[in-house]
C-alpha positions in Angstrom: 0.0 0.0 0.0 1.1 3.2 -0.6 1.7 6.2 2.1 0.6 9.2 1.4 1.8 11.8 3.5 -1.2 14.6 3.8 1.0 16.7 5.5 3.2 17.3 2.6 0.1 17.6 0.5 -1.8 20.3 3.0 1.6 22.1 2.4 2.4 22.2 -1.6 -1.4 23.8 -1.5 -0.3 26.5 0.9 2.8 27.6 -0.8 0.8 27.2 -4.2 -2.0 29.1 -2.7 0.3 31.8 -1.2 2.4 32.1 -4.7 2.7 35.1 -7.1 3.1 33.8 -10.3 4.4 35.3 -13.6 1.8 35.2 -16.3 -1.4 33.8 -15.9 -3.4 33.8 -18.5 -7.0 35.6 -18.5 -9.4 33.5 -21.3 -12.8 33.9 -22.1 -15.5 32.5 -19.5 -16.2 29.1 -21.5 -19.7 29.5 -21.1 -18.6 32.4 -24.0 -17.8 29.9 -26.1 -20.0 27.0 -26.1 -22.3 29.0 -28.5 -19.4 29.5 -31.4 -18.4 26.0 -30.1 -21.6 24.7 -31.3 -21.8 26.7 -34.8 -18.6 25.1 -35.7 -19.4 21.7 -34.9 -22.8 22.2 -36.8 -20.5 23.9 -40.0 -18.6 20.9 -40.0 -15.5 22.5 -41.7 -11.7 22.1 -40.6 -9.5 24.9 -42.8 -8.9 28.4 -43.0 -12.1 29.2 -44.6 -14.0 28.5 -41.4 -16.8 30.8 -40.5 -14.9 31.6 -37.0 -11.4 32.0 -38.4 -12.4 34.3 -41.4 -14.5 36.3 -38.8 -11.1 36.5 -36.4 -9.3 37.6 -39.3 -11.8 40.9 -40.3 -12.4 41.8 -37.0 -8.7 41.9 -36.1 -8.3 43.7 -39.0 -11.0 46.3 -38.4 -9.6 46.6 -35.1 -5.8 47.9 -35.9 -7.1 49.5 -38.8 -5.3 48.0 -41.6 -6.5 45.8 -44.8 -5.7 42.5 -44.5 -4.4 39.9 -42.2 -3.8 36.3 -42.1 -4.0 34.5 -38.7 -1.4 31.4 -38.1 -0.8 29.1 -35.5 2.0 31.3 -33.9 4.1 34.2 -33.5 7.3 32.4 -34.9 5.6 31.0 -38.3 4.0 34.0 -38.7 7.9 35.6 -38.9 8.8 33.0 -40.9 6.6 33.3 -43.9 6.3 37.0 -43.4 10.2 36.7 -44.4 9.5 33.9 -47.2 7.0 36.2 -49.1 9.5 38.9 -49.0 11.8 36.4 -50.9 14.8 38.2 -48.4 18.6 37.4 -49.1 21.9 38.3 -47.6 21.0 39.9 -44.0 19.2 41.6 -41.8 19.4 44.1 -39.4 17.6 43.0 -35.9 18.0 43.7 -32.1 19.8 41.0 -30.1 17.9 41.7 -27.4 14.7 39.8 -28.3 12.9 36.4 -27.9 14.7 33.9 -30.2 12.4 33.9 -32.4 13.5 36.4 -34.0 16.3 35.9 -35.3 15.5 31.8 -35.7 12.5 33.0 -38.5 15.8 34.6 -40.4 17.8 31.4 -40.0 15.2 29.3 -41.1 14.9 31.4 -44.7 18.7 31.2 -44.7 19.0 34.6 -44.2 22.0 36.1 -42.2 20.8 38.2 -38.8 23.0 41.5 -38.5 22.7 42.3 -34.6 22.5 46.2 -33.9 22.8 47.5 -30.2 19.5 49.1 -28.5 18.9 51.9 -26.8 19.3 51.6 -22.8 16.4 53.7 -22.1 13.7 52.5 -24.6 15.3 49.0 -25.3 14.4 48.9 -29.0 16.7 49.3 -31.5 19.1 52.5 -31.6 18.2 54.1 -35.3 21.5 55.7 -35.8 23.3 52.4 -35.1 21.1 51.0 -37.6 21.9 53.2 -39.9 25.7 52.6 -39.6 25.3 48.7 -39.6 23.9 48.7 -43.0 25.8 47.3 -45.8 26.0 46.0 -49.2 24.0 42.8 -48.4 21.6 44.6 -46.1 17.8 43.8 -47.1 15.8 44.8 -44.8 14.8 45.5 -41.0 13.1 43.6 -38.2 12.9 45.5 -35.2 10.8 44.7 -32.0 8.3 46.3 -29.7 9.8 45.5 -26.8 8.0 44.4 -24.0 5.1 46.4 -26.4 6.7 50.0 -26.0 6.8 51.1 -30.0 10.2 51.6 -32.2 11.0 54.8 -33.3 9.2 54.0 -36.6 9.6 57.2 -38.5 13.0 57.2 -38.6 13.8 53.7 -39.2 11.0 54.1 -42.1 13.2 56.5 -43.6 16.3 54.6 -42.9 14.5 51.9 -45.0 13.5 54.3 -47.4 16.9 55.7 -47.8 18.4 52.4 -48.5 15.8 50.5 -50.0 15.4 48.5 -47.7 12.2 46.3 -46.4 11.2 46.9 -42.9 9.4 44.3 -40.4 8.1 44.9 -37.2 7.9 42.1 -34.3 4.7 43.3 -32.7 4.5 39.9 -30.9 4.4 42.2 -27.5 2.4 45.4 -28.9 -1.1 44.4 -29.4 -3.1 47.7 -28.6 -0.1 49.7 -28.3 0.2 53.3 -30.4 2.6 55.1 -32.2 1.2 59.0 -32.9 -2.2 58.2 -32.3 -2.5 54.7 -34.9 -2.6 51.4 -33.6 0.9 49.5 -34.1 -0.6 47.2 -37.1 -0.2 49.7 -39.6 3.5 50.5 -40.5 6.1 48.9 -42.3 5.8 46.5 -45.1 4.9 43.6 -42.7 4.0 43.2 -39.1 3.8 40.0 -36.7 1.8 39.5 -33.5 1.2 36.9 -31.0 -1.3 35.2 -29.1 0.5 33.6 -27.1 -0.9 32.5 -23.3 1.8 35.2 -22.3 0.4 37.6 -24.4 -2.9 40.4 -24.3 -5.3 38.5 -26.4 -4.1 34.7 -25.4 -5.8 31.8 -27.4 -3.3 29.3 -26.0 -1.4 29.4 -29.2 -1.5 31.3 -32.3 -0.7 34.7 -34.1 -1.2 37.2 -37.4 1.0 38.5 -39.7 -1.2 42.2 -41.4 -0.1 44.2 -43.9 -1.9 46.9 -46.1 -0.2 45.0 -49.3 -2.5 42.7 -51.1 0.0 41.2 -53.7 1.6 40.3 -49.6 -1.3 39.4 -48.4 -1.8 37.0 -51.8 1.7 35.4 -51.0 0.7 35.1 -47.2 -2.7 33.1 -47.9 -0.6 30.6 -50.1 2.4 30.2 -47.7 0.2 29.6 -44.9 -1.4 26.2 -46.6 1.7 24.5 -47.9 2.2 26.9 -51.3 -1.3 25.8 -52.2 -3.5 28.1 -53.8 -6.1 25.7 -54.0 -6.0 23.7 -57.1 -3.2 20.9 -55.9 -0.5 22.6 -57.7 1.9 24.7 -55.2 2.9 27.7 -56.5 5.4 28.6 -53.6 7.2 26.2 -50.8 5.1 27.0 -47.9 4.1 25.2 -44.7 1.0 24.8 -42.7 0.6 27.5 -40.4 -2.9 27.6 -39.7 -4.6 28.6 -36.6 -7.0 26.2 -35.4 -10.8 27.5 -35.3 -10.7 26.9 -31.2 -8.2 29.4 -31.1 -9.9 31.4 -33.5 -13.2 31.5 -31.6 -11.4 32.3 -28.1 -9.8 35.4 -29.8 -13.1 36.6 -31.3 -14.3 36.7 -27.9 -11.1 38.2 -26.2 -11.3 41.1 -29.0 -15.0 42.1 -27.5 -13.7 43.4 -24.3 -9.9 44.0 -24.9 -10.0 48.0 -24.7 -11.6 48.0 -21.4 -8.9 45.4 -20.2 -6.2 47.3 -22.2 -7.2 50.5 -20.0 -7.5 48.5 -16.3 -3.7 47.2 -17.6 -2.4 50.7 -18.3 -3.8 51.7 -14.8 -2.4 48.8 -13.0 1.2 49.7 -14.5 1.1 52.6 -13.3 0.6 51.6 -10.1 3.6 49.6 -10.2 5.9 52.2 -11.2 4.5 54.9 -8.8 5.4 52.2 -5.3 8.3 51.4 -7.0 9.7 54.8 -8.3 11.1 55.8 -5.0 13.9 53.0 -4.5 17.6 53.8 -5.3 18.6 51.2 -7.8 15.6 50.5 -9.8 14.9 52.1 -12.8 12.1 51.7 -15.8 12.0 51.2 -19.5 11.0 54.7 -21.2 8.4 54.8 -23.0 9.4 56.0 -26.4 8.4 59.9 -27.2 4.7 60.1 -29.4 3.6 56.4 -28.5 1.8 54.4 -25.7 2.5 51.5 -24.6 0.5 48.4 -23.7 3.1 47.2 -21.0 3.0 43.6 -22.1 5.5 43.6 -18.7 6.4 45.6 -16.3 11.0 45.5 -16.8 12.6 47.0 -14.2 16.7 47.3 -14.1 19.1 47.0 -11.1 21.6 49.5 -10.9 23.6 46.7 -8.1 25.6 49.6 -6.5 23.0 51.3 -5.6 20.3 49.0 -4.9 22.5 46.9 -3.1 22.4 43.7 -4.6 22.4 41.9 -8.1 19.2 41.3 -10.2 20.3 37.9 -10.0 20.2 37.8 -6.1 16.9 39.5 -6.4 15.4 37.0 -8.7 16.4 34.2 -6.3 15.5 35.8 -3.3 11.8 36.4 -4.6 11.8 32.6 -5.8 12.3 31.4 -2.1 9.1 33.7 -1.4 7.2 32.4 -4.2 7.0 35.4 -6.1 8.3 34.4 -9.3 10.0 37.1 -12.1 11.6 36.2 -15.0 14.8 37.7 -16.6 13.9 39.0 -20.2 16.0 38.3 -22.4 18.5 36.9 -21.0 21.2 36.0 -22.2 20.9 38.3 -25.1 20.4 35.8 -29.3 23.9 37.3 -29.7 25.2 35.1 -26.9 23.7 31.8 -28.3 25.7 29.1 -28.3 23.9 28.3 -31.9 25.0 32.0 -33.3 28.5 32.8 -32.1 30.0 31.2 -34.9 27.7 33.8 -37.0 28.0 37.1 -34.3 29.3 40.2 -36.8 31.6 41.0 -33.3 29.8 44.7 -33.6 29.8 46.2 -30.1 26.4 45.4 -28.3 27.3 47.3 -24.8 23.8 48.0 -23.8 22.2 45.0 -24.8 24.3 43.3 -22.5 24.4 45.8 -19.9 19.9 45.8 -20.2 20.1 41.5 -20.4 22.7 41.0 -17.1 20.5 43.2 -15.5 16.9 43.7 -16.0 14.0 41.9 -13.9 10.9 41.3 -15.8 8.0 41.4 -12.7 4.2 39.5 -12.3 2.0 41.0 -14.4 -1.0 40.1 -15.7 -4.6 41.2 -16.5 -6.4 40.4 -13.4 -3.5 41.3 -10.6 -5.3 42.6 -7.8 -3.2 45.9 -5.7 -2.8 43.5 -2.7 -0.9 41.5 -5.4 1.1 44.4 -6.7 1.7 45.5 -3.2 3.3 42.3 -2.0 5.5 42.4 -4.4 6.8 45.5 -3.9 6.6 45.6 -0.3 9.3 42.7 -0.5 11.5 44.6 -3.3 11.5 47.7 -0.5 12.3 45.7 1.9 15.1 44.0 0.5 16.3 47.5 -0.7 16.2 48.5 2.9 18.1 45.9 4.2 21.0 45.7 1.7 21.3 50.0 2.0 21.8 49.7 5.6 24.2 46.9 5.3 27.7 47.0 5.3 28.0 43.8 3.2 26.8 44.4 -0.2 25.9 41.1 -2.4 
């Protein structure tokens, strides 16, 4: 017979209980969906012309203001064959200081990434380091959102302009985020989101690639279902990167309230940063000038002389209270073992500087104050107690 030790077990549900997690994920009641669960079952269709994904597609669309997009099943494909319809060679200029996924999209259309340094305030890519780190076999841009604070689009629009050069945007974390009063969505030649379960509008797993170009748009459709336009016969190599119609019909009903959450995120933010903004050592990501952000995460970066103590003995610390942070992006793409043999050796001071020392915090669309509150509280405290210290860690 088996013992099972209750004990242990009344425990693990008190620490769970009492934990502050990361992300959690904030779906749709599924009483919301049982009804467009129902209409598909009756429709009795499994492709990309089902009634719920077509409808996902037009609404999204309608909602960032732009022409067309094409859903897929995530972020990462939706880079991919937003770089295979742009038939892209030789390389292109992107931040190290991203999720992998972006630069992996290049490598998997043989194309190779040209890592440019960010800017330590905004950290998104620096446009006048952009501008110097194009060459001869420079084709285009993809920069990032990070952490869904915009790029400075206009300029690198006129840096791709300048150089003829395509420019991509990896709005994976910008969902609902503005640049001069228009939804990011609309700029560039191409843009990618996510729907992550980490993400604003979560489905579990899937994404868009939008654009305003319908010969693009054309390409994406095809790309998206093996190459096949239809008839058998492939006209491109493509892959399937369709989003399933569950995920479809969960972000049709996340879209119908995701303003007013958008706004109750904002306002939580901002609560973070005004109990935070008074300890020595801790400083934010700055929102870039003309644009909003939709603070996908709340960064924060440890200055270790001043606060007292490493991000790295802060992340552990809060682990042994069960308030769990994570350490985005860290280590920096450029510091992959599977592209050193590839890194252009250009100097990339802040992105390590921003990855060795910034401390992403929970966050999330239903964090109550008390939540925010405790975790702060602790950061304070910790701040406190290193600063009157004599031994600094």
């Amino acid at each position: 017979r088996q013992h099972i030790d209750y004990k242990s077990m009344k425990s693990a549900r008190v620490i769970k209980e009492k934990s502050i997690p990361f992300i959690k994920p904030f779906y749709p009641k599924p009483q919301a969906l049982c009804k467009n669960f129902r209409a598909y079952f009756k429709e009795g269709t499994y492709n990309e012309q089902t009634n719920a994904i077509l409808e996902f597609e037009e609404r999204l669309s309608k909602f960032l203001g732009v022409k067309y997009c094409v859903s897929v099943c995530n972020g990462t494909l939706g880079l991919i064959i937003a770089l295979r319809v742009l038939d892209l060679k030789g390389n292109v200029i992107l931040p190290s200081f991203s999720f992998s996924a972006t630069a992996h999209a290049l490598t998997w259309n043989g194309i190779r990434p040209n890592f440019v340094d960010i800017d330590p305030k905004t950290f998104n890519l620096e446009p006048k380091k952009v501008k110097k780190a194009v060459n001869s076999r420079t084709t285009a841009i993809l920069a990032a959102h990070m952490f869904g604070n915009p790029c400075q689009i206009e300029q690198l629009q006129d840096i791709a302009k300048q150089y003829n050069l395509k420019l991509i945007f990896d709005s994976a974390h910008a969902l609902g985020s503005t640049y001069k009063n228009k939804l990011i969505g609309r700029f560039g030649d191409l843009e990618v989101f996510s729907f992550h379960a980490t993400k604003l509008l979560p489905v579990g797993e899937g994404g868009a690639v939008v654009t305003n170009s319908k010969k693009l748009y054309e390409k994406l459709k095809y790309v998206r279902t093996q190459g096949n336009r239809g008839d058998g016969n492939c006209i491109i190599v493509g892959l399937n990167a369709k989003i399933s119609p569950y995920g479809a019909m969960i972000g049709l009903e996340g879209l119908k309230n995701f303003k007013v959450k958008l706004s109750g995120r904002i306002k939580l933010a901002q609560y973070y940063f005004d109990l935070l903004k008074k300890i020595p050592g801790i400083h934010f990501q700055e929102i870039t000038e003309c644009a909003e952000s939709n603070f996908q995460y709340i960064p924060i970066v440890i200055n270790k002389k001043q606060f007292g103590c490493s991000r790295d003995r802060l992340f552990d610390i809060l682990k042994r209270k069960h308030i769990y942070t994570r350490k985005y992006f860290h280590p920096p793409i450029h510091k992959f073992r599977c592209y050193k043999h590839i890194f252009n050796k250009e100097n990339l001071k802040n992105t390590e500087d921003i990855s060795n020392n910034i401390l992403c915090l929970p966050f999330y669309d239903n964090i109550k104050k008390s939540t925010i509150e405790t975790v702060c509280s602790n950061i304070k405290k910790l701040a406190n107690r290193f600063t009157l210290s004599d031994e600094h860690i």
